[in-house]
N, C-alpha and C positions, 0 to 999 in steps of 0.2 A: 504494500500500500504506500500511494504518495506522502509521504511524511508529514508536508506541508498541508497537504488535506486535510489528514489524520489529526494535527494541531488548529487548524480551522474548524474540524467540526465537534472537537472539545472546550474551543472557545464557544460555540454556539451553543453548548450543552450547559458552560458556567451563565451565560446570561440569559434564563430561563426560555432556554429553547427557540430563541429567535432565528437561528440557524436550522433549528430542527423542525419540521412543518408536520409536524404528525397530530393524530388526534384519538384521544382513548376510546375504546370499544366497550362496551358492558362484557360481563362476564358471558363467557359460551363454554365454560369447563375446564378454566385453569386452572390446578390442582387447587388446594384450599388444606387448613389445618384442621380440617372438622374431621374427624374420626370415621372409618369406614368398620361396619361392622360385619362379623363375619362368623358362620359357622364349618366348621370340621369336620369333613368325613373321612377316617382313618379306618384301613386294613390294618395298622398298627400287629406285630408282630407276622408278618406274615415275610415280612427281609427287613432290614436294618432301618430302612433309607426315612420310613416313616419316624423314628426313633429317635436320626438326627435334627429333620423336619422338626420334629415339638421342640428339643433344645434351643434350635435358634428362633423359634416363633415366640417362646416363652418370652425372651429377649427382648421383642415387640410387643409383648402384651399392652405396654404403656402408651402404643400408639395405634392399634389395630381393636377396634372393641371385640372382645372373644364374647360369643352369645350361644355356644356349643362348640363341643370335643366328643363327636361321635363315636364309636368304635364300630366299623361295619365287616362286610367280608367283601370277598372280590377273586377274579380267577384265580389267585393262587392261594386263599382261605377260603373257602366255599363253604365250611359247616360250621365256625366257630368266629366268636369275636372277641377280644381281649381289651376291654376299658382298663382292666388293673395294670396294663402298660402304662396306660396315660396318666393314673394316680400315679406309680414309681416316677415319674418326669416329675411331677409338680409335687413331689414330696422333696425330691431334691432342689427344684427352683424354691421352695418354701425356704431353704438354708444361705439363700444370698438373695432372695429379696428385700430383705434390709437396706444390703449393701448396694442393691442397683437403685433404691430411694434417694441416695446421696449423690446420684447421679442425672435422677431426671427422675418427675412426677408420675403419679397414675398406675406404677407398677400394681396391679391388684394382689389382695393376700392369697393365701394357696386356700384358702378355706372356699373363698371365692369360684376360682377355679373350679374345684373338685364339684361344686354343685355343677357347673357345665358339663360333667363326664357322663355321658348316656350309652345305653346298647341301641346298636342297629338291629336286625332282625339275623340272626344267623344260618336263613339260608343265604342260598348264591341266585343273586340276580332276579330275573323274574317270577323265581320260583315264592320269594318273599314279598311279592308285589300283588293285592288283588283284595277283595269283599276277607276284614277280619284278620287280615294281616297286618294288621299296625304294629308297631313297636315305639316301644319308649324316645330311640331317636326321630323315629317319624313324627308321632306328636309333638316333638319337643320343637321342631320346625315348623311346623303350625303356629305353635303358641309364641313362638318368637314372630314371624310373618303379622300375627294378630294384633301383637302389642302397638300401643299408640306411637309409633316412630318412623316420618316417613322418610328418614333413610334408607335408601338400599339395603338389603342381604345379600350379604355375597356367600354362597355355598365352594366352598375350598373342599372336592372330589382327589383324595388320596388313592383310591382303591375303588371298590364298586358303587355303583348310586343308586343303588335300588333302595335307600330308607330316603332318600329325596324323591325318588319315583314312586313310591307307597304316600306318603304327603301329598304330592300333586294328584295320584290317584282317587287318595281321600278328598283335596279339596275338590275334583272336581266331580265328587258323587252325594258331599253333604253342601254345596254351598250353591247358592244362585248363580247363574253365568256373571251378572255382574260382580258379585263377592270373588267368587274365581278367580276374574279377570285382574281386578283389584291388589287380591294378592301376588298372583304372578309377576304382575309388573314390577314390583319391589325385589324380585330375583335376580340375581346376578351370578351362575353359576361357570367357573375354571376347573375344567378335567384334566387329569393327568392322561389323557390318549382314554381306550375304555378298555375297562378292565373288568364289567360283566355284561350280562347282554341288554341291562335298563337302559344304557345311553341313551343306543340309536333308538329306542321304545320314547323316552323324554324327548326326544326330538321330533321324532314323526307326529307326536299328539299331541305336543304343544309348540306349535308353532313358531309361536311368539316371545318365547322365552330366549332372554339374552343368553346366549352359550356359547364359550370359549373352550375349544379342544382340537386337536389335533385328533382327527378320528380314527378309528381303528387302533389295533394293537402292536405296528410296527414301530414301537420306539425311537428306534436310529430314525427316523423321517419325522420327529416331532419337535416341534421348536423348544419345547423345555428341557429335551435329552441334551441343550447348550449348556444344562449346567455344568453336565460333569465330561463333556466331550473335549476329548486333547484337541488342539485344533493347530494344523502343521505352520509354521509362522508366526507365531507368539507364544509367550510363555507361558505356560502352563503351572506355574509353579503353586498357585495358590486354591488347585484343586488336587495337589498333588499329594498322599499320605502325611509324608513328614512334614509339608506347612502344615496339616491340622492338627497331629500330634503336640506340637510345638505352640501351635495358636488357641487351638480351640478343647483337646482332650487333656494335655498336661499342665498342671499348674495352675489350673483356671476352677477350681472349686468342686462341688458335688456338680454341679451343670454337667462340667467337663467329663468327669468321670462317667458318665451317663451317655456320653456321645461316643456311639459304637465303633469300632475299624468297619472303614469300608467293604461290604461282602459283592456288590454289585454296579452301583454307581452313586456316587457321594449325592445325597439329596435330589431325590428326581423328582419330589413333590414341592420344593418348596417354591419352584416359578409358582405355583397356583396364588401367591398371597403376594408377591414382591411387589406386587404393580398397587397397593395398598398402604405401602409405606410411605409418610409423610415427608418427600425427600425434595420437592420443588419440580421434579420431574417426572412423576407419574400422574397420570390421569386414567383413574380405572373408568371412568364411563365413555373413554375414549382408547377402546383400544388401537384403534390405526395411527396413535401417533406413539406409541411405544413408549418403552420404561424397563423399569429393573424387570418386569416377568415376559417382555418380550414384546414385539408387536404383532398383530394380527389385523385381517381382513375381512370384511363381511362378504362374503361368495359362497354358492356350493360348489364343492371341491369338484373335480373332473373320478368320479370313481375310477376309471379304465389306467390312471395316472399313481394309485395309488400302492400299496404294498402290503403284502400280508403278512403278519407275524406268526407267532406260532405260541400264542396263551391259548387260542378257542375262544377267546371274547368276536362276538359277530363282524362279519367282512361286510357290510352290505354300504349299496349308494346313499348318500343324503339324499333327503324330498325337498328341504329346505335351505335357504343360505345359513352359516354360522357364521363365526370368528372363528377365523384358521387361519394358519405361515404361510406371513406375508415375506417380503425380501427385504433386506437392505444393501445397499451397496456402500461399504466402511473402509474407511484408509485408516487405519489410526495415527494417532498423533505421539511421537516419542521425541526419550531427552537431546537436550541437543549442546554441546560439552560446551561453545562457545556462540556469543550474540545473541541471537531468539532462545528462548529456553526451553520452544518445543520446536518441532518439525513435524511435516509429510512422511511417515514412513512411505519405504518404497514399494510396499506391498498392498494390495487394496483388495478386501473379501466379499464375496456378492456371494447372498442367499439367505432363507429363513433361520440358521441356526445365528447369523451371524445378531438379529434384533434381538438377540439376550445377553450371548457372549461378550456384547461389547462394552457390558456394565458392569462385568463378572470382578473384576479387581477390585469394582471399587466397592460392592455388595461384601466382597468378603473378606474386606479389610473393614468394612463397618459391624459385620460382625466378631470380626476380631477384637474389637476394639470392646462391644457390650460385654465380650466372654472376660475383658479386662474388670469391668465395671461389676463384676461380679465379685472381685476379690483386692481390688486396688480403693485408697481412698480419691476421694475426686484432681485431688493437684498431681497424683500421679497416674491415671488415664488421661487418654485424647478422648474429645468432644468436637462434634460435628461442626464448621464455621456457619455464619449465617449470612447469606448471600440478601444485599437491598439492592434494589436497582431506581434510579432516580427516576423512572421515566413508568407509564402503568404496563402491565404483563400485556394489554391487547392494544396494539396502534394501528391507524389507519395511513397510509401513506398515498403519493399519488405520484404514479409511474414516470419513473427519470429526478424524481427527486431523492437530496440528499438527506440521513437523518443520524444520530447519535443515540448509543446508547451507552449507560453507564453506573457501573455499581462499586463506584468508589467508597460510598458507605459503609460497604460491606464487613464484618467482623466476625471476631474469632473468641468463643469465650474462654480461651487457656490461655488467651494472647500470644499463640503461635501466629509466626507468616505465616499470609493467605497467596495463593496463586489464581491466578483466572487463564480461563479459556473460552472461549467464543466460539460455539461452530454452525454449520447450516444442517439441519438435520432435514428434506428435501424430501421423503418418502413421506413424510407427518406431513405436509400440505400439497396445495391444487398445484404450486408453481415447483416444477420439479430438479430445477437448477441451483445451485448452491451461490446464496449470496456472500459466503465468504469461505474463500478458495486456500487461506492457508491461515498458521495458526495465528489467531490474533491473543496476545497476553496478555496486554494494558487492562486497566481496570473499566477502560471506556473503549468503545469503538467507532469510526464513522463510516457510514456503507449507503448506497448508489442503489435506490429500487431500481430494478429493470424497468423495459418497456413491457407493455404488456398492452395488448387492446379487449382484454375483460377483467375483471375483477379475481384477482390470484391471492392463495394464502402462500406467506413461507413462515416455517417454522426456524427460529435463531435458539439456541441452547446455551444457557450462560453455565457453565461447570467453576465452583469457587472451591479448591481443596488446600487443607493445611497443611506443614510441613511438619505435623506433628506424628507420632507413633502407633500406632501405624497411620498413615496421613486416610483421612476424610474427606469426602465429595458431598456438596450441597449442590442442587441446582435453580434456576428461571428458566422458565420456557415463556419466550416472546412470540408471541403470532403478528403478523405483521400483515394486513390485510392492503394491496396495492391495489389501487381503481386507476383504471386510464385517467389519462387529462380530457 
């Protein structure tokens, strides 16, 4: 960028934007600090992977409302369900909840919790779905739907979903079409791929219900199998055994000691929740612009394109659109020993595994850090920085004009340096070209709308992380809506 520019449109940013011709947008769904709440469906014992899942979810109890901790079954526990799993985890987070208080508010007590821990039905699938089959998780999903809260439910689908498919069933054989309807809409349901035959059943009879899954049971083809997939061209280091060991299982309290050795793949459940964490860059009712659990698309998938695994959970085509893996095309951004302090790597990755991967370090370096918070007093953990930006999250611009944005405010509550980066995240909006092409550092930026002869959104990602232990990522997400002249 012209240097001279760059210094012109940060003068125009100090005197209240008179250089900068923009104009705020109302809210359309930029993230917000208000709590998203959310219920649990756990195969819990059935492989490890659920077992790590609770450990760091527990972590987020303070920012994720928990409204149930299901225990269910799924194709590879078909007759049995195990909630005293889920007590053993929150018997141990009961032992450093204290100590994550001194860290940040709302951590709930274990007494709390353990009222949230219900049985699903311990058949498999649709076997447990129908007139008289209810169970305890199933009404317990009702009753939570019922309550006067019109927040969203998000159903977080571990394993099988047939006590959410027995819920929908019931509501839709004791309640009015309108009551039904009502409910439903407040659904927000993330499957881990499907893992008994209810899925594709919830989807063919309700229509209308928000659902995010990567269908069927080919794993390798799902965009949350990013969590724990080596991916050839960057490091892998911090899905690798010994970082967890090191970060998350040794030294780090009863939590720790509770989070298993990898048997299969390190957390395959937890994209179901990520995109719920109060980070400045997730927006769960928006999944096509992406976040820590991934991004996805509203389409029905191409069945003929699709892959078969080999659980026995059902192959069959979608009737409807979902939210499924979308692509991104990512360059990442690395250190650079002299002048700018990041760069272009020379590598650039296109595809759906990549809209998760590419949040992966900084996901698991923030729970490295809670796993601290467990057993460090507060002056010796890292704390997440807090990114301000001078200008609002939604601006309106007008094509070929110039505009500034800037989050010099910004801070850091352990009083660690903060770093900024700037990038164009171009898949999250209508305009598909990246308005800024290499890394921008400063705490400000100034950038050139395209032309355009219709009304274009871009998405701008302000990323503020500290240079603290293990360093921290806060984000803004700018939408930037350009209208011709």
């Amino acid at each position: 960028m012209n240097k001279k520019l760059y210094l012109i449109g940060l003068i125009g940013l100090l005197i209240f934007g008179s250089l900068n011709p923009v104009s705020a947008n109302p809210s359309k769904g930029i993230p917000t600090d208000k709590q998203h709440r959310m219920i649990v469906l756990s195969d819990i014992e059935a492989e490890v992977d659920d077992t790590e899942t609770f450990v760091r979810l527990l972590l987020y109890s303070n920012e994720i409302d928990l409204k149930g901790l299901i225990a269910t079954t799924s194709v590879w526990k078909r007759t049995s369900v195990a909630p005293e799993a889920i007590v053993k985890i929150i018997q141990a987070y009961s032992k450093v909840q204290p100590n994550l208080l001194k860290h940040d508010t709302g951590f709930p007590d274990a007494e709390t919790l353990l009222k949230l821990v219900k049985k699903g039905s311990p058949k498999y699938g649709m076997l447990g779905v129908g007139e008289d089959k209810d169970s305890e998780g199933s009404d317990w999903i009702i009753k939570v739907l019922e309550e006067k809260d019109e927040r969203p439910l998000w159903i977080s689908v571990w394993g099988g979903s047939n006590t959410l498919a027995q819920a929908l069933y019931k509501i839709k054989h004791t309640k009015t079409a309108a009551e039904a309807k009502k409910l439903i809409a407040k659904l927000r349901v993330y499957t881990i791929s499907d893992q008994d035959d209810s899925g594709i059943w919830i989807r063919n009879n309700f229509p209308d219900l928000f659902y995010i899954v990567s269908p069927g049971d080919d794993y390798g083809s799902a965009t949350w199998s990013a969590i724990n997939t080596v991916i050839k061209g960057i490091s892998n280091e911090k899905i690798s055994n010994e970082w967890l060991a090191e970060n998350i299982q040794q030294g780090h309290g009863p939590l720790g000691v509770e989070y298993p050795d990898v048997a299969w793949g390190v957390e395959g459940d937890t994209p179901s929740w990520l995109q719920l964490i109060l980070n400045g860059l997730n927006a769960p009712e928006h999944p096509e612009w992406g976040g820590w659990g991934g991004r996805y698309e509203l389409y029905k998938p191409d069945f003929a394109k699709l892959k078969k695994g080999n659980s026995g959970a059902p192959y069959e085509p979608e009737t409807r659109p979902i939210w499924t893996n979308a692509v991104d095309s990512y360059t990442p951004f690395v250190p650079n020993s002299f002048g700018r302090t990041l760069k272009a790597d020379t590598a650039t990755f296109t595809d759906y595994k990549v809209t998760l991967w590419r949040w992966r370090d900084d996901f698991q370096n923030d729970f490295a850090a809670r796993m601290d918070w467990c057993i460090k007093p507060y002056k010796e953990a890292n704390h997440p920085p807090i990114p301000v930006l001078s200008q609002p999250e939604e601006i309106t611009v007008k094509s070929g004009d110039g505009f500034g944005l800037d989050a010099g405010n910004s801070t850091d509550p352990d009083g660690d340096h903060i770093s900024y980066l700037w990038f164009s995240y171009p898949e999250a909006g209508s305009y598909k070209k990246k308005l800024i092409t290499e890394a921008e550092v400063a705490h400000g930026v100034w950038l050139n709308a395209p032309i355009v002869d219709k009304k274009e959104t871009a998405h701008i990602i302000l990323k503020v992380t500290d240079k603290g232990k293990p360093s921290l990522s806060r984000y803004k997400r700018i939408i930037v809506t350009i209208i011709p002249k």
